[in-house]
C-alpha positions as CSV (number, residue, x, y, z in Angstrom):
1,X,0.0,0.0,0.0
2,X,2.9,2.1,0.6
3,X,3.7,2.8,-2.7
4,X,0.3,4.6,-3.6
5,X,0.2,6.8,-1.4
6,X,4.0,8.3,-1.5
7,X,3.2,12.2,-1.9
8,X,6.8,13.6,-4.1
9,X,9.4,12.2,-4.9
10,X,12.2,14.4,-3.8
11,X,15.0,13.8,-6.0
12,X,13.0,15.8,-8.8
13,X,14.3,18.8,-9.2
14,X,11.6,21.1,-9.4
15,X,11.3,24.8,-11.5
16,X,9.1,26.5,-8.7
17,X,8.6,29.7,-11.1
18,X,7.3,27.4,-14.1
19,X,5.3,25.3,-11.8
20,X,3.7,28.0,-10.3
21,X,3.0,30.1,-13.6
22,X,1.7,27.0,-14.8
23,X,-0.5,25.9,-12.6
24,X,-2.3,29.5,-12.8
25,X,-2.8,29.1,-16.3
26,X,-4.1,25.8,-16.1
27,X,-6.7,27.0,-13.1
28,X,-8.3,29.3,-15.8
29,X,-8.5,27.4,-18.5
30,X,-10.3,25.0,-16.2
31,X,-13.1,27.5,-15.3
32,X,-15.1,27.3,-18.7
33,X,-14.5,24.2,-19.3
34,X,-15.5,22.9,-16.0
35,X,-18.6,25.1,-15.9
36,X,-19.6,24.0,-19.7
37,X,-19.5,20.3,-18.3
38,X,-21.8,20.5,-15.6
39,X,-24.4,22.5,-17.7
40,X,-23.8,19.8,-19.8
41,X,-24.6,17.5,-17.2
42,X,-27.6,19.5,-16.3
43,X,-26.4,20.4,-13.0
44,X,-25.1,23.4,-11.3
45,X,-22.0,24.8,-12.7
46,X,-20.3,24.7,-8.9
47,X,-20.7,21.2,-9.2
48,X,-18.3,21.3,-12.0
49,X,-16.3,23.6,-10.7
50,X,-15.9,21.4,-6.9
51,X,-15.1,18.2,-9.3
52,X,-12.2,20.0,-10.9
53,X,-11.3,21.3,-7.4
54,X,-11.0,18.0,-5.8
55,X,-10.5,15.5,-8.8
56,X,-7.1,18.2,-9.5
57,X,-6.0,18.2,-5.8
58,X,-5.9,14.5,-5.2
59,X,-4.5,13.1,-8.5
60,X,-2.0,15.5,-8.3
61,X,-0.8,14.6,-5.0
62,X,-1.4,10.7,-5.3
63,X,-1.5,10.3,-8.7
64,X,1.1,8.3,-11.1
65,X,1.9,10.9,-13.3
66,X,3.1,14.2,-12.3
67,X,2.0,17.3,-14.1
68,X,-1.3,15.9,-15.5
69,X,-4.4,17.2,-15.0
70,X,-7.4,16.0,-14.0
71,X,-10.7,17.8,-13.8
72,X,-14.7,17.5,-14.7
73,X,-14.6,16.5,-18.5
74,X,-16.9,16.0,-21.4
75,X,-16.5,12.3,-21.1
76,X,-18.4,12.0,-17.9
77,X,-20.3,14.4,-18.6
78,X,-22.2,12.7,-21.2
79,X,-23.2,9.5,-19.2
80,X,-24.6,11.2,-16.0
81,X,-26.8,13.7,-17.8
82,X,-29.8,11.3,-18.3
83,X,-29.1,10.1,-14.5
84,X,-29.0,13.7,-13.2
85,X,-32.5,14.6,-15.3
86,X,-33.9,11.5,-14.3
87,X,-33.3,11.0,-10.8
88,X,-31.6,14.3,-9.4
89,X,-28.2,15.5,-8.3
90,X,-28.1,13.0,-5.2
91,X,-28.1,9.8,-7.7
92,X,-25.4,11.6,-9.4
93,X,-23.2,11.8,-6.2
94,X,-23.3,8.1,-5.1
95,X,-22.6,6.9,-8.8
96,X,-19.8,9.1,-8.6
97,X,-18.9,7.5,-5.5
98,X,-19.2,4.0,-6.2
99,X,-17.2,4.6,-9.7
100,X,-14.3,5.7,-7.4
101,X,-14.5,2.4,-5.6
102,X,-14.6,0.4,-8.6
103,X,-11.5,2.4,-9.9
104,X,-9.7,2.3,-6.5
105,X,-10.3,-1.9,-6.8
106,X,-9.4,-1.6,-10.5
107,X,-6.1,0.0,-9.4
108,X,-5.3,-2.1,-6.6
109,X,-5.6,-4.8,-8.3
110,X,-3.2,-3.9,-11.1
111,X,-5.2,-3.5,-13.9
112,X,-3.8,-0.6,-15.4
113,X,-1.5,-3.0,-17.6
114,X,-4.5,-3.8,-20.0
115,X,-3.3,-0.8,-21.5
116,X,-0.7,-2.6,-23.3
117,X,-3.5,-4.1,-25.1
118,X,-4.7,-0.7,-26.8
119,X,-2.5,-0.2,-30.2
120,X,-0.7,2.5,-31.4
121,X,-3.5,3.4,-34.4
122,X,-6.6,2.9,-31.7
123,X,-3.9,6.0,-29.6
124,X,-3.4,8.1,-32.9
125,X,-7.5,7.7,-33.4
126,X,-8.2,9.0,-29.7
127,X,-6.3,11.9,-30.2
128,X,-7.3,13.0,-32.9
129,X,-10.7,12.2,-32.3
130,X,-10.5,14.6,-29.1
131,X,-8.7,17.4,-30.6
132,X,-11.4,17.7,-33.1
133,X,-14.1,17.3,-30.0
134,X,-12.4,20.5,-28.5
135,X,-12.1,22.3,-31.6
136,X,-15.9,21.9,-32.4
137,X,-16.3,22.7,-29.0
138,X,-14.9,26.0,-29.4
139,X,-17.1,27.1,-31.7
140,X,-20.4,27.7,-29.2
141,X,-18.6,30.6,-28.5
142,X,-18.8,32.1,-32.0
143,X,-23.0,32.2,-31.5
144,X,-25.2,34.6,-29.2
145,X,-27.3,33.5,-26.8
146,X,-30.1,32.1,-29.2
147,X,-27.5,29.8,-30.5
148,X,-27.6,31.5,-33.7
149,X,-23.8,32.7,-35.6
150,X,-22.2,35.9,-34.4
151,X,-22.2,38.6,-37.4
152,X,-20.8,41.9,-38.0
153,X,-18.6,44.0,-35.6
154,X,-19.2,41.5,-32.0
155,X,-17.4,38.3,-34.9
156,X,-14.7,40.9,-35.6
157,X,-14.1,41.4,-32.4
158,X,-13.9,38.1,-31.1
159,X,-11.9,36.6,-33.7
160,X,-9.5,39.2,-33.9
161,X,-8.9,38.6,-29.9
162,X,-9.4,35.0,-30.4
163,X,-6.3,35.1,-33.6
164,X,-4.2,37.2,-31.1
165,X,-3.9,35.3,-28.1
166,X,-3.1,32.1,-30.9
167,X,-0.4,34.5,-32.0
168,X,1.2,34.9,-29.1
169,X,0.8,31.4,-27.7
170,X,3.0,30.6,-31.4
171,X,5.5,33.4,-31.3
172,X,6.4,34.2,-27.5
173,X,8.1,30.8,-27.1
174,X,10.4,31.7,-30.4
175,X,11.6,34.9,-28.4
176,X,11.7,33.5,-24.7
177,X,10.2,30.5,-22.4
178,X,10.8,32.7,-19.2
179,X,7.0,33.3,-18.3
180,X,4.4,30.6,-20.1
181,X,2.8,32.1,-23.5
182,X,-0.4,31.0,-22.6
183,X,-0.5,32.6,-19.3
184,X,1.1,35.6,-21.1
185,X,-2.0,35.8,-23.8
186,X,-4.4,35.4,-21.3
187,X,-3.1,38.8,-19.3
188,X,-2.6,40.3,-22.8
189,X,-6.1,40.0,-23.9
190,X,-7.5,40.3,-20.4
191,X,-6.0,43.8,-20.1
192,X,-6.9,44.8,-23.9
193,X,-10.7,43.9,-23.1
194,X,-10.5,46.2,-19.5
195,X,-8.7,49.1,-21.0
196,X,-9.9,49.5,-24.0
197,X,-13.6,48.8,-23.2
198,X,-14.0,46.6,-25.8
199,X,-17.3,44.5,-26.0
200,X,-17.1,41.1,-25.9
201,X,-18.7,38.2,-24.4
202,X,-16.8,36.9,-20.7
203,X,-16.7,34.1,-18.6
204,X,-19.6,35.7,-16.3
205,X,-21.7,35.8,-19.3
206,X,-21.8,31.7,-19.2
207,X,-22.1,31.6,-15.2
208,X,-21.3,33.0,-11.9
209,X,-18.7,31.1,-10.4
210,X,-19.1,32.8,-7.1
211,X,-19.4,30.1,-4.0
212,X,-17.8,28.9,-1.0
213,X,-15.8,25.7,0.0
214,X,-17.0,22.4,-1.3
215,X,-19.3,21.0,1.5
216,X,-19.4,18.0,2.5
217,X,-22.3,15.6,1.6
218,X,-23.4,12.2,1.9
219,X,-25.5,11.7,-0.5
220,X,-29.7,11.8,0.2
221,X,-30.6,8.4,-1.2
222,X,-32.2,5.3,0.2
223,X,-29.6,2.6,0.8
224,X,-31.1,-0.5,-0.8
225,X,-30.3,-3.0,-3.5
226,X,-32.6,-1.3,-5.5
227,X,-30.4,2.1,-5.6
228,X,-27.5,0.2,-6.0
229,X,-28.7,-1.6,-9.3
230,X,-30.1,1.6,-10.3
231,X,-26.7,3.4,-10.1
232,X,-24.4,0.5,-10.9
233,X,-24.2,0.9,-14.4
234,X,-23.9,4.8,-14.8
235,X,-20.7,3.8,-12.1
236,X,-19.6,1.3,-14.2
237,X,-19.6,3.5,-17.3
238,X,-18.0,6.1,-15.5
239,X,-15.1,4.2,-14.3
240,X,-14.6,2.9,-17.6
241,X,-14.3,5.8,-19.4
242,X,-12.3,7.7,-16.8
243,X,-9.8,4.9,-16.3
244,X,-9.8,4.5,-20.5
245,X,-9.5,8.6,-20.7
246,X,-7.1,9.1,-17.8
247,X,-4.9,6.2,-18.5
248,X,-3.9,6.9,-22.9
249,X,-3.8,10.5,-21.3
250,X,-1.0,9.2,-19.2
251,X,0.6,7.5,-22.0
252,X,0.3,10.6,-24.6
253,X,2.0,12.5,-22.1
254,X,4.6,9.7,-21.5
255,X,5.5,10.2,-24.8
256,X,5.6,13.9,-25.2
257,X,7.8,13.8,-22.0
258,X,9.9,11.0,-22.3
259,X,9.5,9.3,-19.3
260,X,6.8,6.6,-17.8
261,X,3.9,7.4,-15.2
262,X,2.7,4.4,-13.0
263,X,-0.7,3.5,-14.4
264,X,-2.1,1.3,-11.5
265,X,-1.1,4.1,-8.9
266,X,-2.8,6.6,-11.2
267,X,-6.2,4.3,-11.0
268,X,-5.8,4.0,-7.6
269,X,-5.8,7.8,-7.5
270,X,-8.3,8.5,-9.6
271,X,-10.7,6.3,-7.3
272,X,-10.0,7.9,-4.2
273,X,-10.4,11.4,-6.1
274,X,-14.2,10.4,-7.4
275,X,-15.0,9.0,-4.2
276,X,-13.7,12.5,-2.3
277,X,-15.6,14.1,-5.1
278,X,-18.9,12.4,-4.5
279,X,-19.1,13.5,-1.3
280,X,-17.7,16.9,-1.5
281,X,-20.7,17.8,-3.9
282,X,-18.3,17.1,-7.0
283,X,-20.1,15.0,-10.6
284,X,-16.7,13.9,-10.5
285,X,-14.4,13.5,-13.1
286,X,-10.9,12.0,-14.9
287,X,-7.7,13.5,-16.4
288,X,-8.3,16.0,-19.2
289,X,-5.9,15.7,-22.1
290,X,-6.7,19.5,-23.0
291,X,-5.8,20.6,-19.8
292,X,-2.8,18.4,-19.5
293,X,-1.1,19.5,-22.6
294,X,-1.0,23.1,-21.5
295,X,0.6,22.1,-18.4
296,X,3.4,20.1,-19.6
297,X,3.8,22.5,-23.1
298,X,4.2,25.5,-20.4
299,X,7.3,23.6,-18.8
300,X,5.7,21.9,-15.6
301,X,6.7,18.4,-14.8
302,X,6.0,18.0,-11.1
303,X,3.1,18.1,-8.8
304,X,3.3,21.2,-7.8
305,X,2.0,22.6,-11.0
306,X,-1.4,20.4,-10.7
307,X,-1.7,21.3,-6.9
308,X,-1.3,25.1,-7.8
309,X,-4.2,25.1,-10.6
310,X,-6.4,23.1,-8.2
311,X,-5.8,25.6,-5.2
312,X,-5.9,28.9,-7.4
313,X,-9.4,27.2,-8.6
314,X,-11.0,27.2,-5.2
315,X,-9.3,30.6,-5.1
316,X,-11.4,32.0,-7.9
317,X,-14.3,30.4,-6.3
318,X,-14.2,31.8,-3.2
319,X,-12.2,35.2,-3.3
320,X,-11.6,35.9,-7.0
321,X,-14.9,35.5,-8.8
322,X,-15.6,39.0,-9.8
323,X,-12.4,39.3,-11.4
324,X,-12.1,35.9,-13.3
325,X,-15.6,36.9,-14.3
326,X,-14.4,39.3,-16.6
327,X,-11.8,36.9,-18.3
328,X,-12.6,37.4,-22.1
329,X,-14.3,34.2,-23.4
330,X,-11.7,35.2,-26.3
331,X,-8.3,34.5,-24.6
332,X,-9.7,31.1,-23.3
333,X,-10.9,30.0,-27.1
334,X,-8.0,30.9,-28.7
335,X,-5.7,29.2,-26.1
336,X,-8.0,25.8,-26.2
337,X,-8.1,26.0,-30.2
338,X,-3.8,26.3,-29.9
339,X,-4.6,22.7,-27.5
340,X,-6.4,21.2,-29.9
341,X,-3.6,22.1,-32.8
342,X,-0.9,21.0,-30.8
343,X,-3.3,17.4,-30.1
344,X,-4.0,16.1,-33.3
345,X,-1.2,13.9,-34.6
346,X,-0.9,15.4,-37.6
347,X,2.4,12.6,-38.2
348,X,-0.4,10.0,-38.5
349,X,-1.8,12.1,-41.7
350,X,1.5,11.9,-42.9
351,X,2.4,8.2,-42.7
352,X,-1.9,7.2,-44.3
353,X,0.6,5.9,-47.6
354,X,2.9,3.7,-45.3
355,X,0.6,2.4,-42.7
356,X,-1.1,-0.6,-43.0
357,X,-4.9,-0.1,-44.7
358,X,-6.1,-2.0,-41.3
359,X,-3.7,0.6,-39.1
360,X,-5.8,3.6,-41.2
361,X,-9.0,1.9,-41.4
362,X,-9.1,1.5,-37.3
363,X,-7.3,5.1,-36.7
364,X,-10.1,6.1,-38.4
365,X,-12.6,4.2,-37.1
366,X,-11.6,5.5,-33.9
367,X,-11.6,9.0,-34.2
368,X,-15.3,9.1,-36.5
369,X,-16.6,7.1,-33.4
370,X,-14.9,9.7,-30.6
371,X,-16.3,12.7,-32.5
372,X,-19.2,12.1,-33.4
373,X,-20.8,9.5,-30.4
374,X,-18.8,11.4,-27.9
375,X,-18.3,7.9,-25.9
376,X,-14.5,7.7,-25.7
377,X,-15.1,4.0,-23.8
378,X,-16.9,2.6,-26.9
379,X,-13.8,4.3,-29.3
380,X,-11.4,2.8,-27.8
381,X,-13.6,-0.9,-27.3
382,X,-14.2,-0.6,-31.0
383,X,-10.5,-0.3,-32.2
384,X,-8.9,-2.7,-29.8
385,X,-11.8,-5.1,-31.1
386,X,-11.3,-4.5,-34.9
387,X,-7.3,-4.5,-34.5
388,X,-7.5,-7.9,-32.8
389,X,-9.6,-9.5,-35.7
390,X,-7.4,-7.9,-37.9
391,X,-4.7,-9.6,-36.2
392,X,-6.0,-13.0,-35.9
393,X,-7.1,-12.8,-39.5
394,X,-3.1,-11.9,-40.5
395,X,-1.7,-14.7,-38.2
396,X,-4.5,-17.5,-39.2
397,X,-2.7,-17.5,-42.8
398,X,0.7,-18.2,-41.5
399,X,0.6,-21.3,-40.2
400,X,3.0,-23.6,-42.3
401,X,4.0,-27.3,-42.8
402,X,7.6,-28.5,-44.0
403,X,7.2,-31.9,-45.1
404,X,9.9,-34.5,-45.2
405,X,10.2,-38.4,-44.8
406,X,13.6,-40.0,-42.6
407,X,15.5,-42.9,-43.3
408,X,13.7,-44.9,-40.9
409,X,10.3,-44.1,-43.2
410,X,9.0,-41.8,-40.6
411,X,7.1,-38.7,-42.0
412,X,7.8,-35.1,-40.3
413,X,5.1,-32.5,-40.2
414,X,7.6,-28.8,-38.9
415,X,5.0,-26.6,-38.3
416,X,5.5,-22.6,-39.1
417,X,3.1,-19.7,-37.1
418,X,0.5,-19.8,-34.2
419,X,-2.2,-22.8,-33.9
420,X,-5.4,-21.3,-33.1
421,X,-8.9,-20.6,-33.6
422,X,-8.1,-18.9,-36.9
423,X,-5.5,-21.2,-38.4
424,X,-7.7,-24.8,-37.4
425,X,-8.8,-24.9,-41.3
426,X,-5.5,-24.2,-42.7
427,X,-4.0,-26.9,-39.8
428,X,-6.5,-29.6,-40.8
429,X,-5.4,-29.2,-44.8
430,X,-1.5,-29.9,-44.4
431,X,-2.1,-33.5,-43.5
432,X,-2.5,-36.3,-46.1
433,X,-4.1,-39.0,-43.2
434,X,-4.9,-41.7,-45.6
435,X,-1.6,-42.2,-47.9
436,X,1.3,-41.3,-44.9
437,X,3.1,-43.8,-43.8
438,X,2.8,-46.1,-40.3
439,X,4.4,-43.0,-38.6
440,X,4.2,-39.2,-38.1
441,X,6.2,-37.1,-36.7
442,X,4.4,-33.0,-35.8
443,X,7.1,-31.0,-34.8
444,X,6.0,-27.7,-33.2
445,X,9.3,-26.2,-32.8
446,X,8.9,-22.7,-34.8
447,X,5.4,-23.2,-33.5
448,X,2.5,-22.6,-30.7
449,X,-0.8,-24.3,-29.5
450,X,-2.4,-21.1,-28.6
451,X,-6.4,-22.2,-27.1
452,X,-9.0,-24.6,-26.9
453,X,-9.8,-24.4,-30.5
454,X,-6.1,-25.7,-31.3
455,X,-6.5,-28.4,-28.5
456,X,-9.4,-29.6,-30.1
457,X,-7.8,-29.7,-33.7
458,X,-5.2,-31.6,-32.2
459,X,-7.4,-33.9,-30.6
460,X,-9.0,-34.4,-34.2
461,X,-6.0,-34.7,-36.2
462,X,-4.5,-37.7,-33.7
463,X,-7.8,-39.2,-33.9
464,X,-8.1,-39.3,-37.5
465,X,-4.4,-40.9,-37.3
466,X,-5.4,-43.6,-34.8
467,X,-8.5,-44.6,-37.0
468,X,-6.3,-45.2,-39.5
469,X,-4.0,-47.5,-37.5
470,X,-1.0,-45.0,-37.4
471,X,1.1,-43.5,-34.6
472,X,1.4,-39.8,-34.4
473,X,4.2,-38.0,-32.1
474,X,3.9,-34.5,-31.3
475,X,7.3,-32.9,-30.4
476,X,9.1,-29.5,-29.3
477,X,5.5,-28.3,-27.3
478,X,6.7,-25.7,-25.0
479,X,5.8,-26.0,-21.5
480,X,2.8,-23.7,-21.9
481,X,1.5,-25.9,-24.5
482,X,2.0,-29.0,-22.4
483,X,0.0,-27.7,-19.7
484,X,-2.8,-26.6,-21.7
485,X,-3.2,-30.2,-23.3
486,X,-2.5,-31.6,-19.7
487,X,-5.6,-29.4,-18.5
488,X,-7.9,-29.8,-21.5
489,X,-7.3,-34.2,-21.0
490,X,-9.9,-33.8,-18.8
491,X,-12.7,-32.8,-20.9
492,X,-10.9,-33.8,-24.6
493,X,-9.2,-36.7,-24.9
494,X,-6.1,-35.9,-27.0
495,X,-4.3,-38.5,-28.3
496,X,-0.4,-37.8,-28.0
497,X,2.3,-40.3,-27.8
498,X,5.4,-39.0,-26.7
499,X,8.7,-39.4,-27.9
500,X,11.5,-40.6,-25.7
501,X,14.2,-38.8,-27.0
502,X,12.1,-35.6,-27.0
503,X,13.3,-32.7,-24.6
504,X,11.0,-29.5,-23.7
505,X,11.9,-26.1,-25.2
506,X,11.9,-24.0,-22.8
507,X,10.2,-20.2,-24.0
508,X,13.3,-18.3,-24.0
509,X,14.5,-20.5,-27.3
């Protein structure tokens, strides 16, 4: 237990200045975002605003990779809306607890390695699939309050801000990294709007984000199997998509920084962070990619930089609301539309002629699925799925047979590529049963019994020999394969007859 709850690592050296600078940023490009969510949600936009308090506080004290960000995101957004208009805020608060538990459980027991199991085009797909989701989501703020397009001098105005503070997020870094651009374009456009008097919409025009500290709540529901079932699979959901979401966030960010977070501590503390949510009147949350990216692009690689835009958050809350209130809508767009730039993986555009047409066809896939169902869970499902049949399909047509008869008149089968469910057919046509001799040798040396379905073909293919009065030997099984005939004797009966003079590769050969 020890090892998930270890706070800092001090042997990181630490740029306070970036960290700090950072971490204010970060806090106000959380504000919109987290208020758009909850209205999303249909809920109160505190109740974003607490989830991106407490989801960023905890994560980035316990979580397993410094400097990324976690807040109330899109993601959850869309599966607790129909719980929240259906049931009320209360529901919302125990699925959100009981998600935590099932991601504490999911962490604690070490399941954050499934990730190796996502591949590098279902990543690519994701990515670009939520770049595009925050672009398009920038553009609400290019329409009035009917919902209808901005026209004439208030689209001027906001573009023009908006196409400054992109400029300056692009060309401050060119001249110097001493104070982060974004932080820099905010304060720019922030102190245009005020001087100048300019007219333009601001973050008070979405929602007050005046209110206190979160308070503590247990939520009002009856305690019964029946609430339970009822909420169970809205928690379910919810930890899915938050482990999914938090998790290839964790990886992307891996990359960009060239070192590796601890998935299973990061579960661990993103389940303690939705439970504390829950009951601090938080819809809870996961990491947010968005978010994330400005952090580490601004320089921040420790913890401090996630505690500082947590705190400066309940900050604003609290203390600051009139003033962040005034924040131009126009500064926050532009710097989430430089985000979503610097998300897509515009390298995968790039290699569409090299990759293979299932690599495109699932990146694809992928990112159609993430834009346009907004269920990140099912995205990522759908292109682990796809690039698994795709992969069985590839291997079932490489299973191979040399063919070759000894001195002693003994036929040798030397097999070539993976025995399974998808290479049975190809299996059951390299053998000629009725016109081989007395004795046949199947050497699986360069090969592998994979599952039951190659158990079974095995099973078959002895039979077949034994009915015909000849004695088959399979050699070279590696101890895995051994042990899956040895447990499948009891339900098949597979006819092997060893050879004497065989010895067991072992899997390092």
């Amino acid at each position: 237990m020890k090892q998930y709850f270890k706070l800092f690592d001090f042997r990181q050296k630490v740029d306070y200045k970036t960290e700090v600078l950072s971490g204010l940023t970060v806090a106000l490009a959380l504000v919109p975002e987290a208020v758009a969510f909850a209205l999303i949600a249909g809920l109160s936009p505190l109740t974003g605003l607490y989830a991106a308090f407490v989801m960023g506080l905890v994560t980035s004290i316990l979580g397993g990779r410094p400097g990324m960000i976690s807040g109330a995101t899109g993601a959850i957004a869309v599966v607790i809306v129909s719980l929240a208009q259906q049931h009320g805020v209360e529901y919302v608060f125990a699925a959100v607890v009981l998600a935590g538990i099932i991601q504490f459980l999911a962490g604690m027991l070490k399941l954050g390695k499934l990730m190796r199991l996502v591949p590098h085009p279902v990543i690519f797909g994701f990515v670009n699939g939520l770049a595009i989701i925050i672009f398009m989501s920038q553009l609400t703020q290019f329409k009035d309050g009917k919902g209808d397009w901005l026209t004439g001098m208030p689209l001027y105005i906001l573009l023009g801000l908006v196409l400054l503070t992109m400029f300056i997020i692009w060309g401050l870094p060119k001249l110097s990294k001493a104070i982060p651009a974004s932080l820099v374009a905010i304060l720019v456009v922030f102190g245009m709007v005020v001087f100048l008097n300019i007219d333009t919409k601001t973050v008070g025009d979405i929602a007050s984000i005046k209110g206190g500290f979160p308070p503590f709540h247990i939520p009002n529901i009856p305690l019964n199997w029946e609430t339970f079932m009822l909420i169970l699979p809205y928690s379910a959901i919810v930890a899915g998509v938050g482990l999914i979401e938090s998790l290839l966030t964790l990886n992307i960010i891996d990359e960009i920084t060239e070192t590796r977070g601890r998935g299973n501590k990061e579960a661990v503390a993103q389940g303690i962070a939705n439970i504390t949510s829950g009951f601090f009147s938080g819809m809870g949350g996961c990491a947010m990619l968005g978010q994330s990216l400005i952090n580490i692009s601004a320089g921040a690689r420790a913890r401090l930089s996630g505690i500082v835009a947590s705190v400066s958050l309940l900050v604003f809350i609290m203390f600051g609301s009139g003033l962040i209130e005034k924040v131009p809508m126009a500064a926050l767009t532009g710097l989430m539309i430089m985000v979503a730039i610097g998300t897509f993986e515009w390298a995968s555009v790039k290699t569409f002629n090299k990759m293979p047409k299932s690599d495109i066809l699932v990146m694809v896939l992928v990112t159609l699925v993430t834009v346009f169902l907004h269920n990140l869970a099912l995205a990522v499902l759908v292109g682990v799925i796809i690039s698994a049949l795709v992969f069985a399909w590839d291997n079932s047509k490489r299973i191979r047979a040399r063919k070759s008869v000894d001195e002693n008149g003994v036929k040798h089968y030397e097999l070539y590529g993976p025995l399974f469910f998808g290479s049975v057919a190809a299996f059951n046509d390299k053998f000629d049963v009725l016109n081989d001799p007395e004795e046949v040798v199947i050497d699986f040396y360069e090969s592998r019994v994979v599952d039951m379905s190659a158990i079974e073909a095995l099973n078959k293919i002895t039979a077949r020999y034994s009915k015909a009065g000849k004695k088959v030997h399979l050699k070279h099984l590696s101890p895995d394969c051994r042990k899956l005939l040895a447990n499948a004797d009891e339900i098949i009966d597979v006819n092997v007859l060893e050879d004497p003079t065989y010895k067991v590769m072992t899997d390092a050969v």
